[in-house]
N, C-alpha and C positions, 0 to 999 in steps of 0.2 A: 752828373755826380752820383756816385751809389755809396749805399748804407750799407754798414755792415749792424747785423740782429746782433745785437749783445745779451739779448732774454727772452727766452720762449716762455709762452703762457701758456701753461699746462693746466688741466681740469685738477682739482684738488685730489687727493688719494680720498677709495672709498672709508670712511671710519669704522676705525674697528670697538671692539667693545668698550673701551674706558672712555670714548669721545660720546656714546649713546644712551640717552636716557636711561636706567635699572627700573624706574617705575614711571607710569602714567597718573600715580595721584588717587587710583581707584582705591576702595576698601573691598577685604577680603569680604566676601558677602557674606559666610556663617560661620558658627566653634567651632563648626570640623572638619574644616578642610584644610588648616594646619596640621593637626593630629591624623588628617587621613592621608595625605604625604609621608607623614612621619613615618607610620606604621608601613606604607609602602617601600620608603626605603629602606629602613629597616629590616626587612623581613629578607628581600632581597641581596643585601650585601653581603651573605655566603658564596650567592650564586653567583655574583657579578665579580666578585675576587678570584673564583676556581674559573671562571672565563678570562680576564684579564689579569693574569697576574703580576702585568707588569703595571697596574695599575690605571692603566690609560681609558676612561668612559668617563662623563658625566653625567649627572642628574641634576635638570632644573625640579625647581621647584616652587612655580608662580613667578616665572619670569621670564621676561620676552626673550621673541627668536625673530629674527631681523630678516628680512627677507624682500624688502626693498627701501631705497630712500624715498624719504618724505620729509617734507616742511607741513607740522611738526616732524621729527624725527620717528615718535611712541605710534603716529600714523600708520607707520609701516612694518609693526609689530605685532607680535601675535604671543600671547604668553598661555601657554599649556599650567593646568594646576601641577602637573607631573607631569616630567617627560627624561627619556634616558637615550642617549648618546654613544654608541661603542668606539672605541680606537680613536678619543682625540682624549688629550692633557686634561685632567680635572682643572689645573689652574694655566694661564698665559703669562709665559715671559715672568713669575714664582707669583703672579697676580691672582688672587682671588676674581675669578667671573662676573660680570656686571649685568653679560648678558649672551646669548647664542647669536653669533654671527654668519649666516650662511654665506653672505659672499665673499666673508672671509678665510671659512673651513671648510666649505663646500659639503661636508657629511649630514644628512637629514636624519634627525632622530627614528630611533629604529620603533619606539611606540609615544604618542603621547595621552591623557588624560584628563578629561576634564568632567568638577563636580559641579553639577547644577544645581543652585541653589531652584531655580523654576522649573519648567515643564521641558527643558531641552532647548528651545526653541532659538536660541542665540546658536548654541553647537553646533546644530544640524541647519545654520546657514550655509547654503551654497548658492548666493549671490555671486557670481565674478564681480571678476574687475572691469569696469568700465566706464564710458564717457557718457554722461548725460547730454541732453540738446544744447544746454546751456554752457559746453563745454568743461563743467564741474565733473572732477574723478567721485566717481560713487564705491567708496569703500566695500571690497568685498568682503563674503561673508566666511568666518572661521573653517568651515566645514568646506569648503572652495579651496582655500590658502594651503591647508594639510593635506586636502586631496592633491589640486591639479601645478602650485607651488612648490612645497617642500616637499611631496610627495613620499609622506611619514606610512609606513606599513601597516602600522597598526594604529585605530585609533576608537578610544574608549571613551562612553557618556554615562557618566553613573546621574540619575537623577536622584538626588538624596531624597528630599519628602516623598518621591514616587517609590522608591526603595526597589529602582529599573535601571538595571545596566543593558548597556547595546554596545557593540564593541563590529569595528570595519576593518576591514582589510582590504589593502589596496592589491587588485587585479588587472593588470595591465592595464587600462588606463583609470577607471575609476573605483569606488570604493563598495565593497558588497559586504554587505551585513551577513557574520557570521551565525549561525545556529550554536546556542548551546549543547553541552556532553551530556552524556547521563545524568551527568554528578552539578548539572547548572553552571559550567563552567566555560569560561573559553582560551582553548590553546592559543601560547604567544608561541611557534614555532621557535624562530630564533634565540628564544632564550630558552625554550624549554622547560617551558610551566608554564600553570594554569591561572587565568586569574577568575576573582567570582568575589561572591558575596556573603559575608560572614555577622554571624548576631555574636556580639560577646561585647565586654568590657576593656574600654583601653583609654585610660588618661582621664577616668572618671565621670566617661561616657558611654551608656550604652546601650548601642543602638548595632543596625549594620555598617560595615565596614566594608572597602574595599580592600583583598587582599588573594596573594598568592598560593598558587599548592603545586605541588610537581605534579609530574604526568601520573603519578600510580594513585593521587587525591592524598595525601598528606599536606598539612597546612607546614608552610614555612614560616619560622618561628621570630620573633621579634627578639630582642636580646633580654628581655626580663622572662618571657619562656623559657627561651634556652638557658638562662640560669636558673631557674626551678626544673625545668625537666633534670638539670644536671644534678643538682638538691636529690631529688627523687632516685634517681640513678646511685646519688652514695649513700641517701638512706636505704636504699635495698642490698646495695652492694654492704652495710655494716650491719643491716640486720640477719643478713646471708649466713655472714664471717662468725657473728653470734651464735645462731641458730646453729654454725656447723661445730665452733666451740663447747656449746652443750651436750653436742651429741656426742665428742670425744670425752666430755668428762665425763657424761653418763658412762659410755663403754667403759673409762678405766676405773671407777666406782663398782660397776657391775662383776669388772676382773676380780677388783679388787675384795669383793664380797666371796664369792667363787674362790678364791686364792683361800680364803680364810678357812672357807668349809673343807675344803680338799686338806688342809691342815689339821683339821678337829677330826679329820678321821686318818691321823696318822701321815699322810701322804704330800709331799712334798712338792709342792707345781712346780717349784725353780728348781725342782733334779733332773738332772738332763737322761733321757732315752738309752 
């Protein structure tokens, strides 16, 4: 007697971002690492729009990037406080992102960032992945996962209380700590600016910040700058326009004085030659 298969069993499709966790349940560790995303992105999306103008990059912002399965699922994730993405869809399918799926887009963020609240020392894990004696998987360590995993280009540690940024760059196979510029900065090549460390006020906070400058060290502006610089701009541009109105009236007052004399002595300035 033979059977005919009427159902193959197939291994489940892998999940993609709406099937996987958006959060592990953790709390953001301190007030400013919301507001120092912010200000990141911010400052950046002139330059990311004159690069993509068809809109196509994203930017996380404290939330995971998927990079194997695991039971839990958040296991097998790794969430940068900032990270940016070129040449894929801000949103899936007109869906707002839940999360970065690598086995699903296959494209590794071109830099990511993270703000330590401690001394680094979670960041700058490079634990692998591996199997204990007791056949238990031993999670490995962040700094492992963006090196020899995702193999992210750049990647940046600002230690906030240390007021210490370190920033790596992947070389063919592992990650070498860049040296600062003159100006205490370090080039993102691919984007073409600079990132570094700034003292000033922003969101009622202030301390240092992480943030961008192009290659020539001009700070790239947040949108409440760019609207005061632009303020500034039209009040010079109306005090200009002013200043060169007075100086027309002065000259036709001063004609007009001169006109008068040339008349008290007979002589007519509107008689033609």
């Amino acid at each position: 007697m033979t059977t005919t298969a009427t159902q193959i069993d197939l291994p489940p499709p892998f999940p993609d971002h709406t099937q996987l966790p958006e959060s592990d349940g953790t709390f953001v560790k301190n007030f400013q690492e919301h507001p120092q995303s912010l200000i990141l992105t911010d400052s950046i999306g002139p330059v990311l729009q004159q690069r993509h103008p068809d809109g196509r990059y994203a930017i996380g912002q404290d939330c995971g990037i998927y990079w194997r399965e695991t039971d839990p699922p958040e296991k097998g994730a790794e969430a940068p406080d900032w990270f940016y993405v070129p040449n894929v869809p801000p949103k899936l399918n007109g869906e707002i992102r839940r999360s970065y799926v690598l086995w699903r887009e296959f494209l590794a963020p071109t830099i990511a960032l993270e703000f330590a609240s401690g001394d680094g020392e979670e960041e700058r894990d490079a634990t692998p992945l591996s199997v204990s004696p007791q056949g238990e998987t031993i999670r490995p360590g962040k700094f492992w996962v963006y090196e020899q995993i995702m193999r992210i280009p750049y990647y940046g540690i600002y230690e906030i209380k240390n007021s210490k940024l370190e920033v790596y760059h992947l070389q063919d196979v592992y990650y070498q700590k860049l040296q600062p510029n003159e100006r205490g900065h370090y080039l993102i090549a691919p984007l073409n600016v600079e990132l570094g460390l700034w003292q000033g006020s922003y969101q009622n906070q202030t301390q240092l910040w992480l943030r961008w400058w192009d290659r020539e060290g001009n700070l790239l502006l947040i949108g409440d700058e760019r609207a005061l610089l632009e303020q500034q701009r039209a009040e010079q541009e109306r005090q200009r326009a002013e200043q060169e109105r007075q100086r027309a009236e002065q000259a036709e007052q001063k004609a007009a004085k001169l006109a008068e004399k040339l008349r008290a002595m007979g002589i007519d300035p509107d008689a033609n030659d």
